[in-house]
Structure formats: structure tokens, C-alpha cells
DOSE-698912 format. One record per residue (C-alpha): residue in three letters; x, y, z; residue number from 1. Coordinates in steps of 0.05 Angstrom, whole numbers. Layout:
BEGIN
- Ala X Y Z NUM
...
***
This chain:
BEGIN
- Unk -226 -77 -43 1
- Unk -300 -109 -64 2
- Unk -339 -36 -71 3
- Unk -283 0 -115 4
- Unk -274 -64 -153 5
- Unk -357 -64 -167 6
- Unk -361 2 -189 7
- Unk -314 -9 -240 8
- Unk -347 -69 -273 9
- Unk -406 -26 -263 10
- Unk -376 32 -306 11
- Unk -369 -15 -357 12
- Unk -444 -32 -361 13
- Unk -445 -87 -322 14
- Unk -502 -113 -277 15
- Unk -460 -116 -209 16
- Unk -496 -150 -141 17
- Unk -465 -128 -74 18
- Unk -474 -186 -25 19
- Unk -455 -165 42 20
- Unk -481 -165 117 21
- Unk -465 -102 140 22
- Unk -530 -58 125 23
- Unk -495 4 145 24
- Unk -443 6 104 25
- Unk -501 -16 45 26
- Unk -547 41 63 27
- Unk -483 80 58 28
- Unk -469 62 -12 29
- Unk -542 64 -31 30
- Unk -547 132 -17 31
- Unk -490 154 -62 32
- Unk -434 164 -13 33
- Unk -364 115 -3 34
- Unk -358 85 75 35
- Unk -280 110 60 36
- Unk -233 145 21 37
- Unk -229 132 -51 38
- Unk -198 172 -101 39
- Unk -255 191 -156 40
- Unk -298 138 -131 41
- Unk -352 178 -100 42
- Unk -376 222 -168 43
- Unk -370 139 -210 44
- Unk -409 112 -154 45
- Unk -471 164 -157 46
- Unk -463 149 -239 47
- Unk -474 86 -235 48
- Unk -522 75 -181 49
- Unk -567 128 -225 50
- Unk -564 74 -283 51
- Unk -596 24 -239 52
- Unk -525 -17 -256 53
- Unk -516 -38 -180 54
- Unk -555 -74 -134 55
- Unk -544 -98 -62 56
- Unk -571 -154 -14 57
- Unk -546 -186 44 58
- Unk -582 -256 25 59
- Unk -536 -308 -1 60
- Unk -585 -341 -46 61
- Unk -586 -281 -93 62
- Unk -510 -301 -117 63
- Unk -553 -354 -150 64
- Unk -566 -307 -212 65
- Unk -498 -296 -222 66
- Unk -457 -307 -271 67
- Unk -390 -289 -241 68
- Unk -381 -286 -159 69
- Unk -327 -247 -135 70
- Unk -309 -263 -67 71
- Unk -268 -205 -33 72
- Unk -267 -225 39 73
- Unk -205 -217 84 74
- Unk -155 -262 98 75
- Unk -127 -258 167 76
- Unk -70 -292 208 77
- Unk -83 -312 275 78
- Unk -37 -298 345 79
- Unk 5 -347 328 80
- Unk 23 -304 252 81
- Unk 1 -365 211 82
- Unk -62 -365 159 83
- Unk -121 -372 184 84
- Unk -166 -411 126 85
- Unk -229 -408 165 86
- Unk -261 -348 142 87
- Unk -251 -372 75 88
- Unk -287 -437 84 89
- Unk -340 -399 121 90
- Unk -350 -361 71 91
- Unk -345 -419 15 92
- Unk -404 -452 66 93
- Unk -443 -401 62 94
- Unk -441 -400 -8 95
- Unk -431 -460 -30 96
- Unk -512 -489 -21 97
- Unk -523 -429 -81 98
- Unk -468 -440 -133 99
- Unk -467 -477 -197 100
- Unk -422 -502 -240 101
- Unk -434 -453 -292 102
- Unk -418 -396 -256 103
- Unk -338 -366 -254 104
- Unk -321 -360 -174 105
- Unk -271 -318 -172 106
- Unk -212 -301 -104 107
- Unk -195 -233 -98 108
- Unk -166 -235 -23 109
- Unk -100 -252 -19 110
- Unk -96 -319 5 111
- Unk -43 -374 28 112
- Unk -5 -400 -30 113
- Unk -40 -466 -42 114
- Unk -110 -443 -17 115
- Unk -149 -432 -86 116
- Unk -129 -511 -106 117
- Unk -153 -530 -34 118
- Unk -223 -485 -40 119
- Unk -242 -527 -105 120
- Unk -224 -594 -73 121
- Unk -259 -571 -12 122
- Unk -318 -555 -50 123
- Unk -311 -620 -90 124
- Unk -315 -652 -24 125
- Unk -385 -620 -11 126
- Unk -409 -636 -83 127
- Unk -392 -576 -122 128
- Unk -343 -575 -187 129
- Unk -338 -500 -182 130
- Unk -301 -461 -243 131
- Unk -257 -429 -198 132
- Unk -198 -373 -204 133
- Unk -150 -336 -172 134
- Unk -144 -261 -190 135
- Unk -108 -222 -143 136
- Unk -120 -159 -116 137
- Unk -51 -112 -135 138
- Unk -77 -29 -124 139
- Unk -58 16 -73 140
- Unk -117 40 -22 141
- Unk -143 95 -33 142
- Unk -138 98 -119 143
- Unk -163 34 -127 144
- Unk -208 61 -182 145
- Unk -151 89 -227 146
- Unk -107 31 -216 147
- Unk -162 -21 -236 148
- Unk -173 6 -310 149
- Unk -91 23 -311 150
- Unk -49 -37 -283 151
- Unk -41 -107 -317 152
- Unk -89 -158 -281 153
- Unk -56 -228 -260 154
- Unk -106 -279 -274 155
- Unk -104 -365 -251 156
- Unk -157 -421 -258 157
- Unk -159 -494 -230 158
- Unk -182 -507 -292 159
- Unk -152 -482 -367 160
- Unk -234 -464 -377 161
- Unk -231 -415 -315 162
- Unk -166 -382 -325 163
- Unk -194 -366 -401 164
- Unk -260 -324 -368 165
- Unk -220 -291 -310 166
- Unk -182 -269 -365 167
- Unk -243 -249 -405 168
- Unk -274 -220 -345 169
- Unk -219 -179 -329 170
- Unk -199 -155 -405 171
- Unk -266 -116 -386 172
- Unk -228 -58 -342 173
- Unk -153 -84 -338 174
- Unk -107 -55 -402 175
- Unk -68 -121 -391 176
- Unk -81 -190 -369 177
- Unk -18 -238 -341 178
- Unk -33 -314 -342 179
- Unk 0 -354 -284 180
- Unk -20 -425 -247 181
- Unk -61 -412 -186 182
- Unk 6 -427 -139 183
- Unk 52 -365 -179 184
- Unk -4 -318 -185 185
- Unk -11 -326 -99 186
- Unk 57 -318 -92 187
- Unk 75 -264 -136 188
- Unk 20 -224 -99 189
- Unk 47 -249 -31 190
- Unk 116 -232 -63 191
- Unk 96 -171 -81 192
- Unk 85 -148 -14 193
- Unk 136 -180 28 194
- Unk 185 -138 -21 195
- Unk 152 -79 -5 196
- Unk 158 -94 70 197
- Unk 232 -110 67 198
- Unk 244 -42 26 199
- Unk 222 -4 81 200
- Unk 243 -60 140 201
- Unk 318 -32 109 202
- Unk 308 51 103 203
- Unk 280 47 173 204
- Unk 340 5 202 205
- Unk 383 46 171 206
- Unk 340 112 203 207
- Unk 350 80 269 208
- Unk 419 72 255 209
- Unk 441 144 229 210
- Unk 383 168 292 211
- Unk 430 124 349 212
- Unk 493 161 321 213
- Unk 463 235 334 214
- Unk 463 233 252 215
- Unk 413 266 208 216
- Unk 389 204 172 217
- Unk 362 249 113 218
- Unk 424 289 103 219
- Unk 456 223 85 220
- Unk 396 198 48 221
- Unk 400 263 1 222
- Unk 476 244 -9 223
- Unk 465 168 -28 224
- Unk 400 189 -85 225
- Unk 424 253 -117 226
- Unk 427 238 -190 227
- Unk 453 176 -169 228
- Unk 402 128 -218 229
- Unk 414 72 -178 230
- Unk 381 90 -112 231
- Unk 328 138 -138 232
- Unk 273 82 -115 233
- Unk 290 80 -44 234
- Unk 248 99 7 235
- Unk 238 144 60 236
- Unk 230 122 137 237
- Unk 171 113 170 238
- Unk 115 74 194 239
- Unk 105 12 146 240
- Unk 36 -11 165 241
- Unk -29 -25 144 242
- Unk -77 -84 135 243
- Unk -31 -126 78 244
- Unk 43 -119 83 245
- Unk 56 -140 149 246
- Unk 4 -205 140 247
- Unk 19 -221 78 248
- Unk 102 -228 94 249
- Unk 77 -271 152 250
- Unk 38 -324 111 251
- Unk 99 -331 66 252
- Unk 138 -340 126 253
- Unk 85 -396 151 254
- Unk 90 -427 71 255
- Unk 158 -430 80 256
- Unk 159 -468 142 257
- Unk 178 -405 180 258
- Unk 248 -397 150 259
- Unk 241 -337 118 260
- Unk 292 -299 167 261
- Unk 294 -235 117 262
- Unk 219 -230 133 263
- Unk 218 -242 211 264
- Unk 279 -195 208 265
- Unk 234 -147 169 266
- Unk 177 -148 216 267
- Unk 225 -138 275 268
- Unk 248 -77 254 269
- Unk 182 -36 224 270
- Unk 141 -64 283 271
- Unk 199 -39 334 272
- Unk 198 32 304 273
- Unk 153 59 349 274
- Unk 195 36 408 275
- Unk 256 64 376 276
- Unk 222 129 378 277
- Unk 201 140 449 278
- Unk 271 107 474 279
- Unk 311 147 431 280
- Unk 261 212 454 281
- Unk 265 189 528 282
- Unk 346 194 524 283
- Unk 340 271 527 284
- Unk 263 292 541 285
- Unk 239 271 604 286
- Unk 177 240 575 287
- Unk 149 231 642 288
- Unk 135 301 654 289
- Unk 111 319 582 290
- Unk 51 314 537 291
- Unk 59 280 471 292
- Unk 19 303 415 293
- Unk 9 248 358 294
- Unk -2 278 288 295
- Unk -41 222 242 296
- Unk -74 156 258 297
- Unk -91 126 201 298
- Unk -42 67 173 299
- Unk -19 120 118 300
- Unk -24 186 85 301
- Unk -93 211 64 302
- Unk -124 156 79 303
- Unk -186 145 142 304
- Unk -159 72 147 305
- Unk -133 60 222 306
- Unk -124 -16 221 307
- Unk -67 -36 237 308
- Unk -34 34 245 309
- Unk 31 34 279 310
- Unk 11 105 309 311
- Unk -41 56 357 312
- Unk 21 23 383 313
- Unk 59 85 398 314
- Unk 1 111 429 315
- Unk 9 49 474 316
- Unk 78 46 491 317
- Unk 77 136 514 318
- Unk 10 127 551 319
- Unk 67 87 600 320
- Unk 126 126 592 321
- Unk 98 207 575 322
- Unk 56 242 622 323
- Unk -6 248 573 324
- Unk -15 226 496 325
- Unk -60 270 460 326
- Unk -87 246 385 327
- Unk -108 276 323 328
- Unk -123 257 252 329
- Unk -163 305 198 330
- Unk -197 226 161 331
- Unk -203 178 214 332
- Unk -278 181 242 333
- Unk -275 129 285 334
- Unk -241 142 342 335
- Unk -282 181 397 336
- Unk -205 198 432 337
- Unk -188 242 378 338
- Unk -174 307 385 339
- Unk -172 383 344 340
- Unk -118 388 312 341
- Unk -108 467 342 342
- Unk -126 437 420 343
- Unk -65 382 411 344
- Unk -15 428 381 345
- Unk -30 483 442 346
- Unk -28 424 495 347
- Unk 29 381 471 348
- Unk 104 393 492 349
- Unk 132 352 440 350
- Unk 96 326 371 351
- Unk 116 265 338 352
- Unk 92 267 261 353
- Unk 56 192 260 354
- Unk 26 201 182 355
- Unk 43 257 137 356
- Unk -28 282 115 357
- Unk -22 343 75 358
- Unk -65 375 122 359
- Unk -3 381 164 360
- Unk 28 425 117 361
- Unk 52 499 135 362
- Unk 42 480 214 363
- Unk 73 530 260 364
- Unk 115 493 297 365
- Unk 160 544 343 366
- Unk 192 524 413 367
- Unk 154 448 405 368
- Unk 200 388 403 369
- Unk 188 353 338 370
- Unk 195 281 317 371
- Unk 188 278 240 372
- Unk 217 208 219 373
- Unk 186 226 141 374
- Unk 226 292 136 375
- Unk 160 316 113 376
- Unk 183 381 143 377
- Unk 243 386 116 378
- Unk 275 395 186 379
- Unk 316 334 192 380
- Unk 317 277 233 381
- Unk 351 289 292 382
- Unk 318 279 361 383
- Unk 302 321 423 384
- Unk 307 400 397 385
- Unk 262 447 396 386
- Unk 236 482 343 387
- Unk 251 557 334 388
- Unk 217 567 263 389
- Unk 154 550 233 390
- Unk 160 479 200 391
- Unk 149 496 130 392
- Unk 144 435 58 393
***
């Protein structure tokens, strides 16, 4: 989130400081190449960097020279799916002995609806008036740089004087800026994705559904969506995962005093797909004497990002039920278990489709059993038969 965000403001001729304590990842940057996947990001970066417009340290006293600090930290939940705040006040320690008033601080994370009023009254309580705003985060990883200069910006200030220079700020790369209190803009982003979560909590219930009846889930997904206007937005199955959706529908569930049943419900079903799939396989593949190839590991389609990828808990569920697990995945880089693609499609006995890269494309799939809960392959969704053809787009 911070390093596409920075180039950016840096391709707009702004001075840009990276403050951050992993030197890797820094010398990574440095030298002109992204730590991950980011559309067009790579070619901006080495622009930018040649213009002497971004600079990096790892000391916190350098924020001191700046006129705007942008803190894009995460924002986890802990084991017991509630917020945890302290890595936000951590962080505000941290920085805190090295801010002035003058300066704009400015939230990126998404945080706990309530948190950006509690940050300024917790740095109140340490002797700092800060300027401070809320200005969510809203692009999908991996073209972070298009979406930045292309989607309205929500902006929020504890104070009317910070709303008006997030909103300044961002008028910089955002076509359109969107003025809420600090409490609506954190829960239209939290809303945002708890939506998002639900949409896909309800095409993969009803996947599991169609899948339990012997039923080809995407024959009857064709039937509901063509030219019919009012399901054209609904989605296909498959693993909803992924650093934000799932956390982010479990702090509004905490905010809401944990009666947000639509959410829990939600969570119960994406999280459970996994299970659903090696069950359902189980019911007419003895798994036990068969080796189960896993196509994709990242959270999501060309993407290297495996945090929080449901194709981790599969992975955990068949290493007890299938006589071996094999992985592969053309992005992720680090996971030392990972295999060739060519060696896990000659070992495996069946292959379950985790993430549809493109890379899978045009994969000759004859006499394997395939699991392809995307239809990527156009082959259906029922479970358990072999493949006589090539799997073909």
C-alpha cells in the first residue's frame, strides 16, 4: 500500500521520504526493482528514483522534515478476531517524539471505526495537537498505481483544518475527492469490504449447494446472468481471501458488539470452502491413496501475495486426508515447498485449481481428476471425473 502510494506523489514532483525498517525491501526499491507485483509500477519507480524525487531511511527522526506523514502500517486482529490497536500506538510512539503540529499526519491503514479520533486524543495525552486525517486506502493489489490517479479519494480530519489539506493533498493524484467525518469515512471503507466478502460468502454457498446436489453450479450460473441486467455483477466461486476482506468484516463485527450475524455467517462459509472441497472430493476419490496437486498459492490471480491464502489451508486439511500434496505457483517466491509446475502435473492424480493465474491457461489436462471451482476451464463444476480432453479457456 505505502510504496505504490509514494511513487505516485512522486510522479507528481513531489519530494517523497520512505521511512521503514526493513533494509531489504529498501535496497530493493533503491535499486529500481518492486519487492511485489505491481501493475506499471516498476518502469514509474526507475523514473522517479532517476529524478532524485524519493528518498528512504529507516530513522524516525527524519519524518521531522516533513510536511505530510503518511502512515501505512497494518492493522491486524488478534486470535480472538477483534482489533488489535497496538501496532498503531506503537507506531504513533515511535513517532510521536518527531511530529509537530504543523505537519498533516495522515491514516492510510484501515483502522477500527473510532480509531483516528482516539490516535489524536491519544497523542493529546502525550502532548501533541497533531493535524490529523483519515484517508483510506480503496485500490485493488496489484494496480494500485492506475487506481490511485483514477478513483475518487475519501478524505476525513479531526479537525475542519485537516480534512481541507487531505483534500488538497490528495486533489494532487485522485480525479475526485469525497469529504466524510473520520467515523463514515472508516466505515465506508470497512463497509466496503465486508460487502465484498458477503458477495462472494453467497456465490460460494450457493457453489456448495448446486456441488452437494451432483449439479453443475456454472451451468445454472450461465442461466441466472444471461442478458439478464440484474445479475450481470455476480460473482464467480472461489477462494475469497487475502490480507483485508476477511479482517476488515471481523472488526465491524467487533464494532458492532459482535452481532453482525451476516458477517460471521460470511466468514463461515468462504473460510469452510476448502473443507467443502476435500469432503465433497473424498466422497468418490479415495484421497488416501492419491497425490493432490495444488495449482496457485497466492491469495489471488496474478498476484505473488500468499498471506492469508486459502490454498495454505487446503494444503493443511489434504496433507491429513490425501496421500501427498504437491504445490505450485508461477509468482510466489517465498515458499521453498514449491514445486515446477511440469513435475506437479506428471506426479499428481487429481489437481484442484487453487488461483486461476493465466499461466494455467491451455494446460493439458487428460485422464487427471480436476477440481476447478472458478470454471476457469470451462469444464464445469462437477466433482470426481476424470478428464479425457485437454482443458482449454
Amino acid at each position: 500500500m505505502g510504496l505504490p502510494l509514494s511513487i505516485v506523489f512522486a510522479s507528481k514532483n513531489r519530494r517523497v521520504l520512505i521511512y521503514d525498517l526493513n533494509l531489504e525491501a529498501m535496497d530493493t526499491i533503491r535499486g529500481g526493482h518492486m519487492p511485489f507485483m505491481e501493475l506499471g509500477a516498476k518502469s514509474l519507480l526507475q523514473d522517479v528514483l532517476a529524478k532524485g524525487l524519493l528518498a528512504f531511511t529507516n530513522q524516525a527522526e527524519d519524518v521531522a522534515n516533513a510536511k505530510v506523514v503518511v502512515i501505512t502500517i497494518g492493522t491486524p486482529v488478534d486470535e480472538f478476531l477483534n482489533p488489535s490497536l497496538r501496532v498503531m500506538t506503537r507506531c504513533l510512539d515511535e513517532l510521536l517524539p518527531f511530529l509537530s503540529e504543523d505537519q498533516l499526519v495522515v491514516i492510510r491503514s484501515t483502522v477500527y471505526p473510532g480509531v483516528t479520533e482516539s490516535m489524536a486524543k491519544y497523542a493529546l495525552s502525550k502532548g501533541k495537537r497533531l493535524r490529523l486525517a483519515f484517508c483510506p486506502e480503496r485500490i485493488v493489489e496489484g494496480h494500485a498505481i492506475e487506481e490511485l490517479q483514477t478513483l475518487p479519494q475519501i478524505v476525513s480530519g479531526t479537525t475542519p483544518a485537516a480534512e481541507d489539506e487531505a483534500a488538497a493533498l490528495f486533489r494532487l493524484i485522485a480525479p475526485e475527492v469525497v469529504r466524510l467525518a473520520p467515523i463514515e469515512a472508516e466505515l465506508a471503507k470497512v463497509f466496503t469490504n465486508a460487502y465484498r466478502y458477503i458477495q462472494f460468502a453467497v456465490t460460494n454457498q450457493f457453489y456448495m449447494i448446486a456441488s452437494a446436489a451432483n449439479l453443475d453450479y456454472y451451468r445454472i450460473l450461465d442461466g441466472m446472468k444471461r442478458d439478464y441486467p440484474r445479475s450481470k455483477d455476480f460473482p464467480l466461486a472461489g477462494f475469497a481471501a487475502g490480507p483485508c476482506l476477511f479482517k476488515d468484516t471481523m472488526q465491524l463485527a467487533s464494532f458492532y458488539r459482535n452481532q453482525f450475524g451476516l458477517g460471521f455467517q460470511a466468514m463461515l462459509v468462504n473460510e469452510g470452502m476448502p473443507q467443502f472441497i476435500v469432503d465433497r472430493l473424498d466422497a468418490v476419490n479415495p484421497l488416501d491413496q492419491m497425490t493432490v496437486g495444488l495449482l496457485g498459492m497466492a491469495f489471488k490471480a496474478e498476484s505473488d501475495d500468499p498471506r492469508f491464502s486459502l490454498s495454505y489451508k487446503l494444503k493443511k486439511i489434504l496433507m491429513f486426508r490425501a496421500k501427498n500434496v504437491l504445490t505450485t505457483d508461477p509468482y510466489v517466491k517465498n515458499d521453498p515447498a514449491l514445486l515446477g509446475l511440469d513435475e506437479v502435473l506428471r506426479r499428481s492424480d487429481v489437481l484442484i485449481l487453487c488461483v486461476p493465474h493465466n499461466a494455467y491457461r491451455g494446460l493439458r489436462l487428460e485422464h487427471k481428476i480436476v477440481v476447478d471451482i472458478w470454471n476457469f476451464w470451462g469444464m464445469g463444476s462437477l466433482f470426481g471425473q476424470a478428464r479425457s480432453s485437454a482443458g482449454s479457456a
